[in-house]
C-alpha positions, 0 to 999 in steps of 0.5 A: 279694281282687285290688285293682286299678284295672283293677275300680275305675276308673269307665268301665274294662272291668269298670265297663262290664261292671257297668253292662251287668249292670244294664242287662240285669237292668232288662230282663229282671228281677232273678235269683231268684225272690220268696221266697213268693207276695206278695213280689217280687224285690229292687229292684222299684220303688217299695218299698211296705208294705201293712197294715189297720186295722179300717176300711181298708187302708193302701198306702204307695208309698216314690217320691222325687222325683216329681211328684204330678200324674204318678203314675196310682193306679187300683183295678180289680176289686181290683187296685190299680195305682200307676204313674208315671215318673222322669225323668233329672236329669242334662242332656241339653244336656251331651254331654262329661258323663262319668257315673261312678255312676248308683245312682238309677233312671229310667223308667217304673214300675208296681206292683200290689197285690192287696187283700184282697175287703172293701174298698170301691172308692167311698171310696179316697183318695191322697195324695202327701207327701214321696216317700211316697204314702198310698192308703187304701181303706176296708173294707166296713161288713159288713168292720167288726168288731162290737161285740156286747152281752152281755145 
């Protein structure tokens, strides 16, 4: 390939075009399409992973660098909804700071997970420990599996 400072160099016009690119793609979404109904497409934040025991399903939101008392979880009609905002840690007051890589996103989130209709919204329970928040939403009694004597 053309190896040429002109493409490499943080601020020239091909970085520019990079980071307009991504702006444009934090807009109006990433290209392509999920690749089935409950996925998402690539870069949808936070990442989550979603599974279930016999008593409950387990909702782990990967979200680093937040502050537990700013992130909104809220379960409706069994919708859950896991919301937040990751604010810049570069300084405002600094107007001469030349920015040559920004990799980690700022803004306002929002993720919804659909969950399966056994679960029981009066015994949900959030916790937030080392980037990762642990929302555990307990699965009905009738949901439970049954152990059946032989006789």
């Amino acid at each position: 390939m053309f190896d040429s400072t002109m493409l490499n160099y943080p601020g020239s016009l091909f970085g520019e075009f990079e980071r307009l690119r991504r702006e444009l793609d934090d807009v109006f979404g990433v290209p392509g399409l999920p690749g089935s109904i409950r996925s998402v497409a690539p870069g949808t934040l936070p990442a989550v992973n979603v599974g279930r025991t016999p008593q409950s399903v387990e909702v782990y939101a990967f979200a680093p660098g937040l502050d537990a008392s700013k992130i909104d979880v809220t379960l409706d009609r069994g919708v859950l909804r896991i919301s937040g905002e990751r604010r810049s840690q570069l300084p405002d007051d600094k107007p001469s700071l030349n920015v040559y890589a920004r990799e980690r996103g700022t803004g306002s989130f929002m993720r919804a997970v659909s969950l399966p209709d056994d679960v029981d919204p009066a015994h949900v329970r959030a916790s937030y420990r080392d980037g990762v928040l642990q929302v555990s939403i307990a699965r009905s009694e009738s949901a439970q599996p049954k152990r059946i004597t032989v006789q």
